[in-house]
N, C-alpha and C positions, 0 to 999 in steps of 0.2 A: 617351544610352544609357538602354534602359529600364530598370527596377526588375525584381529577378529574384519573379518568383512567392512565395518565401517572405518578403522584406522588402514586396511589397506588402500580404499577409496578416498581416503584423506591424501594419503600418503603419496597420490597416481599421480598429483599434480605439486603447486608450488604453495604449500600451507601458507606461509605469512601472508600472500595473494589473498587467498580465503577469508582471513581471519581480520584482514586490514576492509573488506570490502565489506566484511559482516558490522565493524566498528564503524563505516561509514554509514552505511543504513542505520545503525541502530540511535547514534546522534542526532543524524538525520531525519528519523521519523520522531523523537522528540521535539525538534522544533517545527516541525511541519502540525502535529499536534500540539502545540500550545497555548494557543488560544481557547481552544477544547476545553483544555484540565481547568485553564481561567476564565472561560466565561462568566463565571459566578461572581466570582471579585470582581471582575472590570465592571457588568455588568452595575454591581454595589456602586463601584465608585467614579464612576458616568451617567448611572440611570438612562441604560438605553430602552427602546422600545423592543419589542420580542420580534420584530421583524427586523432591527440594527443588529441584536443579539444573534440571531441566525446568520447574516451576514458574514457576523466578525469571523463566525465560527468554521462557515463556508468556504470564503473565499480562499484562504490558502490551498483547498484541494481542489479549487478550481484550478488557479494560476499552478499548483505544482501539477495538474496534469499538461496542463499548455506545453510547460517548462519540459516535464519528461518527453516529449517529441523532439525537442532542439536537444536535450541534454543526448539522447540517443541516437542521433542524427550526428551531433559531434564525435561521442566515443568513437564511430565507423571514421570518422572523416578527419578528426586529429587526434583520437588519442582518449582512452575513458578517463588514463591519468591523470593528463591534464585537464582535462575535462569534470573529473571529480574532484580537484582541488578547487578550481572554479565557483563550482556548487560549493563546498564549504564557505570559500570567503563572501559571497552574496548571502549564506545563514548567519554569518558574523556580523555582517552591515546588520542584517532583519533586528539581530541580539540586542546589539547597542543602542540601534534606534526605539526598540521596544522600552530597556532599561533607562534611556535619558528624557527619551520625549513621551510618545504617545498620552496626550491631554486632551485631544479631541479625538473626534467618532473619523474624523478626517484621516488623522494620523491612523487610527487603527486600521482605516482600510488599505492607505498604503504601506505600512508594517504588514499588515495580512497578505499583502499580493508578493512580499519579499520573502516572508515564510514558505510563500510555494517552494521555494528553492531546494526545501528538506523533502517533497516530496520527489522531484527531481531527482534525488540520490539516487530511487529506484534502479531507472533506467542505464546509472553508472555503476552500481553496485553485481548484479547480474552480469554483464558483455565482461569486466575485469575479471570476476570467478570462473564463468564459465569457460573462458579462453585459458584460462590457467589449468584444465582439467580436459582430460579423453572423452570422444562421446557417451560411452559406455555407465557416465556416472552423474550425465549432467543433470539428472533428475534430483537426487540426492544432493548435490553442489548445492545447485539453483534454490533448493528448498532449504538448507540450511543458512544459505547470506539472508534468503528472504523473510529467514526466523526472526532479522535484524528489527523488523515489523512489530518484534517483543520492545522497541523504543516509546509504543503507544503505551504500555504498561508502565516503565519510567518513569513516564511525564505525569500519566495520572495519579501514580501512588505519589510523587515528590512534588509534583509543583504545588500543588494544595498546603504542602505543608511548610514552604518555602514562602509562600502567599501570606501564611501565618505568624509566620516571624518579620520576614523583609518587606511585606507589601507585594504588591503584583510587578512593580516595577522591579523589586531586587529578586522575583522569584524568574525573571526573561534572563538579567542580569549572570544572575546563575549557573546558564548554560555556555556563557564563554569559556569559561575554565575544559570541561570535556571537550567543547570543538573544538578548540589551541592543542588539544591532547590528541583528537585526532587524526587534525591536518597533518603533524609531524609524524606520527605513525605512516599516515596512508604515505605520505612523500617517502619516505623511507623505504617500507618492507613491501610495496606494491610493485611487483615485475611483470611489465606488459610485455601479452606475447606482441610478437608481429601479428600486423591487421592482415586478413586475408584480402583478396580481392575482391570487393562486395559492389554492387551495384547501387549504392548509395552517396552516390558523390555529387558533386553540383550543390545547387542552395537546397537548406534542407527543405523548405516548404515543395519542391520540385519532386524529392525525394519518399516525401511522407503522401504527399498527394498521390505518386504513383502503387506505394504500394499500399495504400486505403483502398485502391482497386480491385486487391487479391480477395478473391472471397474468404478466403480460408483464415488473412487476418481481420477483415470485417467482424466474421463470427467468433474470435477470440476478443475481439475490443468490448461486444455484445454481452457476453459470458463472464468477461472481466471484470465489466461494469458491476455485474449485481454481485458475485464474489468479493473482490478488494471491494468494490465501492460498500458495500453492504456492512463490510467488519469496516473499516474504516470511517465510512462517515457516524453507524449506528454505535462506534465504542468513540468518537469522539464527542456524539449529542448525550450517550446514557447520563454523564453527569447534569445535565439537566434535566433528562429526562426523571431519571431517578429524584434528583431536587425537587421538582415541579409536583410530580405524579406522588410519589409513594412519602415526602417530607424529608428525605434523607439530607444529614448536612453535607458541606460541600467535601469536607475531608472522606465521611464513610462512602458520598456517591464516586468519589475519583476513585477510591478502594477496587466498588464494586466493580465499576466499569474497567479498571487494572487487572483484575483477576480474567472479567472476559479477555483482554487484549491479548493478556499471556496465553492462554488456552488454545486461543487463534493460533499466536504466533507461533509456538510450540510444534503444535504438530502440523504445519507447513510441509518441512522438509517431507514428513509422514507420507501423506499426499504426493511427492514429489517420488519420495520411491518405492509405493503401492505402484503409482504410474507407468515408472520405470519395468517395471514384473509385468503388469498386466496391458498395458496401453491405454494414454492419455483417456482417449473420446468414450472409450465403455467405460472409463471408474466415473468419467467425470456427467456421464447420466443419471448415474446413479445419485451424484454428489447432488444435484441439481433438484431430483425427484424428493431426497431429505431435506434438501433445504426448503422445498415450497410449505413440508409439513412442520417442521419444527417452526418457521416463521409465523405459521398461522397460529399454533398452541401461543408463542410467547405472543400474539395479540391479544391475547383472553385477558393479558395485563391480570393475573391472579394476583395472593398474594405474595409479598415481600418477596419471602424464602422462595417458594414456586419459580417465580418469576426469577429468579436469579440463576436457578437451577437449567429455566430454558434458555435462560440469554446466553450464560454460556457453551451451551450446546447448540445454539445460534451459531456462536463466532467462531467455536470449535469446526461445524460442518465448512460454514466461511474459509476459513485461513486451511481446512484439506484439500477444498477448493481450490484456493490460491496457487499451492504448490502442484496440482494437477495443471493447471490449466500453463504453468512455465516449464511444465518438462516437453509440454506438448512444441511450444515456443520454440524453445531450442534444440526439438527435433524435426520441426521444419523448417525454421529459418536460422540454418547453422551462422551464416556466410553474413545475415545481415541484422544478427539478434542484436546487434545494439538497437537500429530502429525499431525491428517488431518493437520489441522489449517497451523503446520509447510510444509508440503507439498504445499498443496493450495498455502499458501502466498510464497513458494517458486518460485511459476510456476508465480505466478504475477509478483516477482522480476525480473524471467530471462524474461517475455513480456517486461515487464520495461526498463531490458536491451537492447532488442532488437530495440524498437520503435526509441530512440538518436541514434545508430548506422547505421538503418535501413535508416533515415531522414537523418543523415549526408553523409552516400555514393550513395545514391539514387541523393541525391543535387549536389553531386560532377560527378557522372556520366550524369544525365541529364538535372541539369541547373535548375533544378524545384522542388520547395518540395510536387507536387501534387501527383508525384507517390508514396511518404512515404501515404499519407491521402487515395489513393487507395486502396495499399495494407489494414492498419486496413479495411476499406473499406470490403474487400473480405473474410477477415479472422472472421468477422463479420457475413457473407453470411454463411460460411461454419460450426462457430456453428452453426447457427439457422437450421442446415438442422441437425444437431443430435440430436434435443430434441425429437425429433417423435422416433428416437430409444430408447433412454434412458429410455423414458416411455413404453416401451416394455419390458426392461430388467427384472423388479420384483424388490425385493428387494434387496439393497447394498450388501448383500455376504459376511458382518460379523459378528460374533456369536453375536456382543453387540449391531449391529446396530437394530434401531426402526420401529414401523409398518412393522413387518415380515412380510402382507401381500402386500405391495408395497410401493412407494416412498411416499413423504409430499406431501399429498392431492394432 
């Protein structure tokens, strides 16, 4: 009997690579979301203002999109390995610090700018899989590490209930154990290939500045933003949103808001090898065009049930998204996808950051979080109106990028 299509696509490249780089993400986006799942407790046991509370909540997908430019910028220039071990032991530091101190609003914001560090993984998790694998699959690869994304679901359904036994201190606590389990995996069964010759070399602020110049990655940082930034900042606020809005306690809103993250993260890869068959920039107008409308139904803020029914189908269109939008990635910037990668996942981080801030003073100004779901709503509108030019453009515009006669199919 033959091999089915996805175990021979497994099988093209070096599995334990794969599978080490999916466990780094998936760690990794649980304490990059943590604060997330705890707002509510900290919140209890600080009494911050709802404008501190966005903050807390914020700031790591700020700092980890920063981070993913340097984190991506390294993989090309020493190594994703080392480079992803790296990234683990700065979420180790964020862990302990969260678990022994954080007693001021102080503390939480620099604990929150250490927590970027998990979202950093991104940019390492990607360039280690993808180079482990033929071009022919890396749509499919790419979207299955990026599944690791299913870490925002983790965090939400466990740390709430961690919070309930240990405190919010013993529920950060909690996650040393899995990162101690992961770093020694990824050290282990991680086998980098050789870096190619990328044009990424020098300081990386040199590096990332030059290729923020390429239109073709401008328009994916763009696109990225409302995509990852979208699932991610909006499944990290639901548990307050949910809280706030509809009464939910804090165990059933991290639930609810777990079940979107999974949905998302799931069918990632999906996305990634629809893209693969049909090409990047036609699935991903389409993606763009559902998302403006399902964003505007779940604004109607219905009930309960309703409302859970579109959020999922929110983060679900999101996270197809996601995986479109990186098979595109590393089919034009073979040579130097560690940075895209780190760029890209940069511009998701600060959407990320945007969307809890955006919700939070939107609600405080007008009493409603229908005009946070608006706005994605319009910013939704306004990609889908630049893929008609994109495809006018020609080819990416740099020397390593692929089909020099135009974009992915």
């Amino acid at each position: 009997m033959g091999l089915s299509p996805l175990t021979q696509a497994i099988r093209s490249g070096h599995w334990p690579t794969l599978v080490a780089a999916w466990l780094h993400l998936t760690v990794s986006f649980m304490v990059w979301l943590l604060f997330g799942a705890l707002a509510v407790a900290i919140d209890d046991a600080l009494h911050l203002t709802a404008a501190q509370q966005g903050v807390v909540v914020a700031l790591p997908l700020l700092s980890g999109a920063m981070l993913r430019i340097v984190a991506g910028w390294s993989c090309d220039w020493f190594g994703a390995k080392r480079t992803g071990l790296f990234v683990l032991g700065l979420e180790f530091v964020a862990i302990l610090w969260a678990a022994l101190g954080g007693t001021s609003y102080g503390e939480l914001l620099g604990i929150a700018v250490l927590l970027g560090a998990g979202g950093a993984s991104f940019a390492v998790a990607m360039p280690v899989a993808g180079r482990a694998y033929p071009p022919a699959h890396q749509g499919l690869v790419l979207g299955l590490v990026a599944s690791g994304n299913i870490g925002t679901v983790l965090v939400l359904l466990l740390a709430p209930w961690w919070e309930s036994a240990w405190g919010w201190h013993g529920a950060c606590g909690m996650l040393s154990l899995p990162l101690a389990i992961v770093f020694g995996l990824f050290a282990f069964a991680v086998r980098e290939a050789p870096r190619a010759a990328c044009s990424a070399g020098g300081a990386w602020w040199h590096a990332a500045w030059g290729m923020m110049h390429v239109r073709s990655v401008s328009w994916l940082c763009l696109v990225y933003a409302i995509t990852f930034g979208g699932f991610v900042g909006l499944t990290s606020f639901l548990p307050v949103l949910l809280h706030e809005h509809y009464g939910s306690d804090p165990i059933l809103a991290g639930a609810m808001a777990a079940l979107c993250g999974l949905v998302g993260s799931l069918i990632r890869p999906v996305g990634g090898a629809v893209a693969d068959r049909w090409g990047g920039v036609p699935v991903l107008a389409g993606v763009l065009v559902a998302l403006a409308l399902i964003t505007a139904l779940a604004g109607s803020l219905p009930a309960l049930p309703v409302a859970l029914v579109l959020l999922v189908v929110t983060t679900a269109v999101m996270g197809f998204g996601n995986g479109v939008i990186f098979q595109i990635v590393s089919d034009w910037f073979p040579k130097e996808i560690g940075l895209a990668s780190g760029l890209v996942g940069a511009a998701g981080g600060i959407g990320g950051f945007l969307v809890p801030i955006g919700f939070g003073f939107l609600r405080e100004g007008t009493g409603t979080f229908v005009f946070g779901f608006v706005s994605l709503a319009a910013a939704s509108v306004i990609a889908a109106m630049t893929v008609s030019p994109v495809r006018r453009w020609g080819p990416p515009g740099v020397a390593s990028a692929p089909n020099a006669g135009g974009f992915s199919r």
